[in-house]
C-alpha positions as CSV (number, residue, x, y, z in Angstrom):
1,X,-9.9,14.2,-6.5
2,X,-8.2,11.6,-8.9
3,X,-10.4,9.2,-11.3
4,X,-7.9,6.6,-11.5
5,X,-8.7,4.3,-14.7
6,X,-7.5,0.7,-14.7
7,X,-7.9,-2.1,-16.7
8,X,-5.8,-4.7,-18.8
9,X,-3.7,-2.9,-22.0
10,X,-5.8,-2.6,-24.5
11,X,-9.1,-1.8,-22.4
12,X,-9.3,1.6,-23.7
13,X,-7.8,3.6,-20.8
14,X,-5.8,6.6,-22.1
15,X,-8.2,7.2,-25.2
16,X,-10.9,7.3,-22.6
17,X,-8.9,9.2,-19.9
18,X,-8.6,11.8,-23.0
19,X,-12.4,12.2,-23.8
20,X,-12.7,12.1,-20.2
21,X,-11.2,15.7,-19.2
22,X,-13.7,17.2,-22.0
23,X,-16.2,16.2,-20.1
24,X,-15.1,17.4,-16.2
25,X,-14.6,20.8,-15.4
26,X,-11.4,21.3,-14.1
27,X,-9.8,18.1,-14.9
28,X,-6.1,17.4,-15.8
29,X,-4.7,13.8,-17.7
30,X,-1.9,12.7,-16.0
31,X,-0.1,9.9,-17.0
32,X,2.4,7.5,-15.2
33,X,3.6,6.5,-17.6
34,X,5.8,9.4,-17.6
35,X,7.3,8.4,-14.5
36,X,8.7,5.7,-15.7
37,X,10.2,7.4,-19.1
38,X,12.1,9.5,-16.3
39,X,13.5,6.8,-14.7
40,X,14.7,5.0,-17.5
41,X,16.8,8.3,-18.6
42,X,17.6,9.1,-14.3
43,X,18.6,5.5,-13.1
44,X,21.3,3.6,-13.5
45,X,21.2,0.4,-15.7
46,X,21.9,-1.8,-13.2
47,X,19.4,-0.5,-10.9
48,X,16.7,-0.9,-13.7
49,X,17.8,-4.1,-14.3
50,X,17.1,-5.2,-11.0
51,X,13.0,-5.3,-12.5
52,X,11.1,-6.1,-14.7
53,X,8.6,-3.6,-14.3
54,X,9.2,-0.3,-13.3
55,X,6.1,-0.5,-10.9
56,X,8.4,-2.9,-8.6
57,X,10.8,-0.1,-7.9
58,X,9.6,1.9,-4.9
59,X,10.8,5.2,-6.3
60,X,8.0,5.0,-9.2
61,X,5.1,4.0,-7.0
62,X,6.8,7.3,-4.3
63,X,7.0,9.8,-7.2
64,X,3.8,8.7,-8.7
65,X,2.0,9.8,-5.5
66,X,4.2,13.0,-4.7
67,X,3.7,14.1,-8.7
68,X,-0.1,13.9,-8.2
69,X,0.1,15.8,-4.6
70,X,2.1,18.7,-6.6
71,X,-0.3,18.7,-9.8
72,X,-3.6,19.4,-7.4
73,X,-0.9,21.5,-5.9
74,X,-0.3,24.1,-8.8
75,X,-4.1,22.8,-10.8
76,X,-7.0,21.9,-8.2
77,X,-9.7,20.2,-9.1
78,X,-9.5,16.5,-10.8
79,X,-6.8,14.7,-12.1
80,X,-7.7,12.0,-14.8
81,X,-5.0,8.8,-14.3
82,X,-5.4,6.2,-16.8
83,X,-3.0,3.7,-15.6
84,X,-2.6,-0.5,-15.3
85,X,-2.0,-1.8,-11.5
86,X,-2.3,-5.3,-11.5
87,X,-0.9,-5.6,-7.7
88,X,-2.9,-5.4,-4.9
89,X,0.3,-4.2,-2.8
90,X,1.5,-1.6,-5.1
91,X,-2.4,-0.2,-5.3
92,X,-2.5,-0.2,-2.0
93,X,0.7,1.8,-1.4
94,X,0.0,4.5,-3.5
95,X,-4.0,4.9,-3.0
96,X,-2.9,5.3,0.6
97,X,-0.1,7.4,-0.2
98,X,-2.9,9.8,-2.0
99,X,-5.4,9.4,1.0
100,X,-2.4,10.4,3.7
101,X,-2.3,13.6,1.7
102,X,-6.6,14.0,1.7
103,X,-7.0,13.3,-1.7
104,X,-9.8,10.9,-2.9
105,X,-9.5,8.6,-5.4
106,X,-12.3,6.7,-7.7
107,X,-11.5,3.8,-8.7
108,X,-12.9,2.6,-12.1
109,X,-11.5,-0.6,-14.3
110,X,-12.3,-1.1,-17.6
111,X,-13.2,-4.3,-18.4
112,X,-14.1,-5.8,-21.9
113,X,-14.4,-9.4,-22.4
114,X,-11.0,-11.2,-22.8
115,X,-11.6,-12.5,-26.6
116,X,-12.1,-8.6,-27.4
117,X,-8.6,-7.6,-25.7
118,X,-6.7,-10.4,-27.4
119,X,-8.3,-9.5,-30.4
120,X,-6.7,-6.0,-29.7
121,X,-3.5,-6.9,-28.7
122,X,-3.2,-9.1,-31.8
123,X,-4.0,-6.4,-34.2
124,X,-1.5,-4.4,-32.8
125,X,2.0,-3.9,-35.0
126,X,4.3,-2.2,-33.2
127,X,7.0,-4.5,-34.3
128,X,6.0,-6.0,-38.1
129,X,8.9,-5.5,-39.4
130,X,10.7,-8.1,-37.0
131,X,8.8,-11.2,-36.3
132,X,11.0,-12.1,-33.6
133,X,10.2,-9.1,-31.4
134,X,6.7,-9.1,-32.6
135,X,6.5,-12.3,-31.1
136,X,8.4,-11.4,-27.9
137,X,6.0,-8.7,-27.9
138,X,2.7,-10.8,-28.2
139,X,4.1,-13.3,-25.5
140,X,4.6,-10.5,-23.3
141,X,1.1,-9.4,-23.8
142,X,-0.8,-12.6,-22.8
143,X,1.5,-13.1,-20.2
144,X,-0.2,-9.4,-18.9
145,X,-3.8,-10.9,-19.4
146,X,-2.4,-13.4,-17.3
147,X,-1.9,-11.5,-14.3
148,X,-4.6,-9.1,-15.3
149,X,-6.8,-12.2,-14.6
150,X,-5.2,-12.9,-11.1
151,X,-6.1,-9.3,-10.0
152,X,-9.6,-9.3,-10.8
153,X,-10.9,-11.0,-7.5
154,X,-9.4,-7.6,-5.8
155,X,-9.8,-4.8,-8.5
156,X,-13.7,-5.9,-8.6
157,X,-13.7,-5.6,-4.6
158,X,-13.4,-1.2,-4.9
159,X,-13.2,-0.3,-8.7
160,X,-16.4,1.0,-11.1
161,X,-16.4,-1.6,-13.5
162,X,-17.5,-0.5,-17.2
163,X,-17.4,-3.3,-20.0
164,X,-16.3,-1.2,-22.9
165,X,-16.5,-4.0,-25.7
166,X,-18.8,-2.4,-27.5
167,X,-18.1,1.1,-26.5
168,X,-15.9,4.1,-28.4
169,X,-14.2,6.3,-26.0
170,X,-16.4,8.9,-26.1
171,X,-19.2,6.4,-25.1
172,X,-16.7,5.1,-22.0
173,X,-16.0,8.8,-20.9
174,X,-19.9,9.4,-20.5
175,X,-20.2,6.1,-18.4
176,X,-17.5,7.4,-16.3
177,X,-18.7,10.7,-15.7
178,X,-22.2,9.8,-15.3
179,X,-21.0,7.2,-12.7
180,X,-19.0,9.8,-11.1
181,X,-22.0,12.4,-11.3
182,X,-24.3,9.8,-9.8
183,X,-21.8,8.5,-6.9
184,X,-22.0,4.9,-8.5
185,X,-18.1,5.3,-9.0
186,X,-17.4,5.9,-4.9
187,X,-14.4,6.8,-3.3
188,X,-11.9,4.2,-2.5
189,X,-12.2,3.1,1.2
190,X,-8.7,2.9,1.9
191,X,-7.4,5.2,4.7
192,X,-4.3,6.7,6.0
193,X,-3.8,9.7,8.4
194,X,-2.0,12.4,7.4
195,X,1.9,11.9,6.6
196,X,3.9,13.2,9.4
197,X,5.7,16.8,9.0
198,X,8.5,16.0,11.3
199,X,9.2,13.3,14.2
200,X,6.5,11.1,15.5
201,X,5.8,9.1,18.2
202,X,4.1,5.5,17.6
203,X,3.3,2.8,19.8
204,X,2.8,-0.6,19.0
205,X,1.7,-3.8,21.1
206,X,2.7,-7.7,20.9
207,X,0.3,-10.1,21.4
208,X,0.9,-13.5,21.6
209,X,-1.4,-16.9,21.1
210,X,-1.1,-19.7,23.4
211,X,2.1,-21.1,20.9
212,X,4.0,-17.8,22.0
213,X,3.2,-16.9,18.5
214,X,3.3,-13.0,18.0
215,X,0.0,-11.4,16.2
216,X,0.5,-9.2,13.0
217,X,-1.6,-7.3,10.6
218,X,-1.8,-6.5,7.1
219,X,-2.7,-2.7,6.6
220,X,-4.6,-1.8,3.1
221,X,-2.3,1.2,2.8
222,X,1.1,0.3,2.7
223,X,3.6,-2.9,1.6
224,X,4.3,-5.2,4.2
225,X,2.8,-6.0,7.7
226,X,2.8,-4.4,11.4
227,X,2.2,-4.9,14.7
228,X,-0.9,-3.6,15.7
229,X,-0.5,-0.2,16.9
230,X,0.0,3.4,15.8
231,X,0.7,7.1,16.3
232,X,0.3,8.4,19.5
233,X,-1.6,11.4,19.2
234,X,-1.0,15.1,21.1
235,X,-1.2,15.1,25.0
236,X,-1.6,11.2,24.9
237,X,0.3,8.9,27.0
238,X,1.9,6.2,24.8
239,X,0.9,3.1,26.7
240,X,-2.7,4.8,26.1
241,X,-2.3,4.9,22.5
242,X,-1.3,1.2,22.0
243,X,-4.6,0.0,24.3
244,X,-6.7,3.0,21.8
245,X,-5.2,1.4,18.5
246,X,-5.6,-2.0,19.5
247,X,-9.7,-1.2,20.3
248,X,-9.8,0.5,16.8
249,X,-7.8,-2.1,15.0
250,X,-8.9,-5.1,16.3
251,X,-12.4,-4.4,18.5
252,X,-10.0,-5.8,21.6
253,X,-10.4,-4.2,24.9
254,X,-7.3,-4.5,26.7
255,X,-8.6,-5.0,30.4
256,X,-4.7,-3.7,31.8
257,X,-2.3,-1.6,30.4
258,X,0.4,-3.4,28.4
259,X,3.9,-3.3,29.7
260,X,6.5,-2.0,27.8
261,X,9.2,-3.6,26.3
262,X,11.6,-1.3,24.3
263,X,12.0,2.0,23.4
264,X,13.6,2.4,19.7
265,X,14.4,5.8,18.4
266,X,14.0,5.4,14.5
267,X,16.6,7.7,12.5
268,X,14.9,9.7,10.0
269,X,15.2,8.7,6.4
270,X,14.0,10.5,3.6
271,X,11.1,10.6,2.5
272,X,10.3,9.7,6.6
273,X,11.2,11.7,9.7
274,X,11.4,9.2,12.0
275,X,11.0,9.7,15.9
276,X,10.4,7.7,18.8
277,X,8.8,3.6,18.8
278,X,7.2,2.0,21.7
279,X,6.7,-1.2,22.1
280,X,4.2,-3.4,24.5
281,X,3.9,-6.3,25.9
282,X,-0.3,-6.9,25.4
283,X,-0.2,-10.5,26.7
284,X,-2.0,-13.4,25.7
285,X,-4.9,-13.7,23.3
286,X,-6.8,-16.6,23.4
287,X,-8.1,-18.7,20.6
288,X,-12.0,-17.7,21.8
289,X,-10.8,-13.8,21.6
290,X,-9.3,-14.0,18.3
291,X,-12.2,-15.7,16.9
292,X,-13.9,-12.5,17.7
293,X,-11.1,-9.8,16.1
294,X,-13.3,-6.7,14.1
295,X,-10.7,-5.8,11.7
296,X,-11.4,-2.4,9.9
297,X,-11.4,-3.2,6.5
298,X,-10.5,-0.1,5.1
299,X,-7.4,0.0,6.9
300,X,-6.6,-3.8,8.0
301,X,-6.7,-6.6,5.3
302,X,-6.0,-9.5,7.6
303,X,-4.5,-10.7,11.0
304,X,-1.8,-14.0,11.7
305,X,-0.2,-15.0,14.4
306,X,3.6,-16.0,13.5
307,X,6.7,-17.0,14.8
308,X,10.1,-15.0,14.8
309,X,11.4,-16.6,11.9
310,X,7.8,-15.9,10.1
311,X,7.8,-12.4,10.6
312,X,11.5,-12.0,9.1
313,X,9.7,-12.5,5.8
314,X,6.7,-10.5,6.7
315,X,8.1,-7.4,8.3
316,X,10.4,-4.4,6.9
317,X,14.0,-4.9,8.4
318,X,13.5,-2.1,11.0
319,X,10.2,-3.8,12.7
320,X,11.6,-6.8,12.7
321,X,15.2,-5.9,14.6
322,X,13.0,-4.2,17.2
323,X,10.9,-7.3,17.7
324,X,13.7,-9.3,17.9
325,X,14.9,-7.4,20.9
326,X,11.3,-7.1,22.2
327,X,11.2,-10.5,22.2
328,X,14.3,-11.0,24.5
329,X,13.2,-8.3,26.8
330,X,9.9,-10.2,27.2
331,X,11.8,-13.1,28.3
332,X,13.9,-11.8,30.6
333,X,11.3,-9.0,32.1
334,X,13.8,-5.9,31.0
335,X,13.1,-3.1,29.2
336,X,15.4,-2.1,26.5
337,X,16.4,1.2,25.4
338,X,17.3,0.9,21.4
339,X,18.6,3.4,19.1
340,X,18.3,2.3,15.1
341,X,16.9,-1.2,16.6
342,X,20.1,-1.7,18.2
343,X,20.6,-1.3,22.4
344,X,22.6,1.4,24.2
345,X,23.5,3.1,27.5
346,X,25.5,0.4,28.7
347,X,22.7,-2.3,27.8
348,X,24.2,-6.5,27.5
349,X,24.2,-6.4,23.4
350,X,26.1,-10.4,23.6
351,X,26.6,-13.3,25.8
352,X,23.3,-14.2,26.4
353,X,21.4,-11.5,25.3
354,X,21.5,-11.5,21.3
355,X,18.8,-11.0,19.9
């Protein structure tokens, strides 16, 4: 299990996380933060110039996941992670990339009042002996209590809170640890199924509104938005997992099976195996039945219907070549064969078929 401690800088997390671990049995502090000190010495300059924070580069949020996987690895029991994440999509990521793997995660945000953390910040001298970064240094803070304000609406929607204004660590750590004892502080409801150990299979299925407009969701575990869909599971036929996924996703019955429209073989890349990607034709959904969608919502955040050039924005580059295609197979009544998004065996690829 992780406790994962959030909260603005200056709430009290790592002095907490540290009385924290005296109080669990079995419990390990693991810090972040020591991701990102790697980074700094593995990466390139230009690369981490390319953020400004190191949570924005997709390697961090990947190795922050993989590093707790190995530590419950090699120490079971609880790690203790007092760390700051102020975006939903980045919590999201790698508290799904923890449940793929089965591990649990509490969530629980420290959260004095706001005059008490400025208060903190301001006493803070980390740079007295040069007033101009000292002041580059307190701008940088409140523009943290900033966002940190920003994130609340969400952070309040699954973490613990604990106001530790008038609260030493010591006196944090036992709130924490009573809340855990007491189940107060539950597990995070986001979900993911387990990461894949070699090729999948995965079927997906378009449906479109009475504008032509094609229907996308926005999973809780994971950056960016899908088609509703998902693996197809052992023995089961893949039109019959897009029609299963769309009832669990959606609460949609699909009264006949979709038809397909391509068939994209994903190359693998690292840290994913890639495999085999269907994609169906689900038909129209009228305004009455959307009206009516059951999204999960520890899995599915939202639903939109969008155009093609809407879901360029919305979609990783992969999805959205293979809609594209999909999309001109639906008009013409093909089906397309596509290898890395792109058509083969002798399949038009110009003239009138671009994509």
């Amino acid at each position: 299990m992780i406790v994962w401690i959030n909260g603005a800088s200056g709430a009290g997390k790592t002095s907490a996380a540290n009385e924290l671990i005296d109080l669990i049995p079995n419990s390990t502090f693991y810090d972040p933060e020591l991701i990102g000190r790697g980074l700094r010495h593995l990466l390139p300059q230009k690369k981490l110039a390319e953020v400004a924070d190191l949570q924005d580069l997709p390697i961090w949020r990947r190795l922050v996941v993989d590093t707790a996987a190995a530590l419950l690895a090699e120490l079971p029991g609880v790690l203790v992670v007092p760390m700051t994440l102020l975006r939903q999509e980045h919590r999201d990521e790698i508290f799904g990339g923890l449940a793929s793997r089965r591990i649990p995660v509490r969530h629980v945000l420290l959260a004095p009042d706001e005059t008490i953390l400025r208060r903190r910040m301001a006493g803070r001298a980390e740079f007295a002996d040069d007033p101009e970064q000292d002041g580059r240094a307190r701008q940088g803070a409140y523009e943290h209590l900033r966002h940190y304000r920003a994130a609340l609406d969400w952070i309040t929607q699954d973490a613990h809170l604990i106001d530790t204004g008038t609260l030493t660590p010591r006196a944090t750590a036992e709130r924490i640890a009573e809340a855990l004892r007491t189940g107060v502080a539950k597990d995070c409801g986001i979900v993911q199924t387990p990461e894949p150990r070699g090729e999948t299979v995965a079927s997906g299925v378009l449906l479109f509104d009475e504008r032509d407009r094609v229907l996308l969701v926005d999973p809780t575990y994971k950056p960016g938005w899908e088609f509703p869909g998902g693996v197809v599971e052992s023995g089961e036929a893949p039109a019959r997992a897009g029609t299963r996924e769309v009832a669990e996703e959606l609460g949609l019955h699909l009264g006949t099976a979709p038809e397909l429209l391509v068939v994209d073989w994903e190359a693998p890349k690292p840290p994913g195996y890639g495999g085999l990607r269907f994609l169906f034709d689900g038909g129209l959904l009228r305004g009455e039945d959307a009206s009516r969608l059951l999204l999960p919502g520890e899995e599915l955040r939202g639903w939109r219907f969008v155009t093609e050039e809407e879901a360029a924005s919305l979609l990783p580059p992969t999805r959205y070549e293979r809609l594209r295609w999909a999309l001109r197979a639906r008009e013409r009544s093909v089906v397309l064969n596509l290898e890395a998004g792109v058509p083969v065996g002798g399949q038009p690829t110009g003239g009138d078929f671009r994509p």
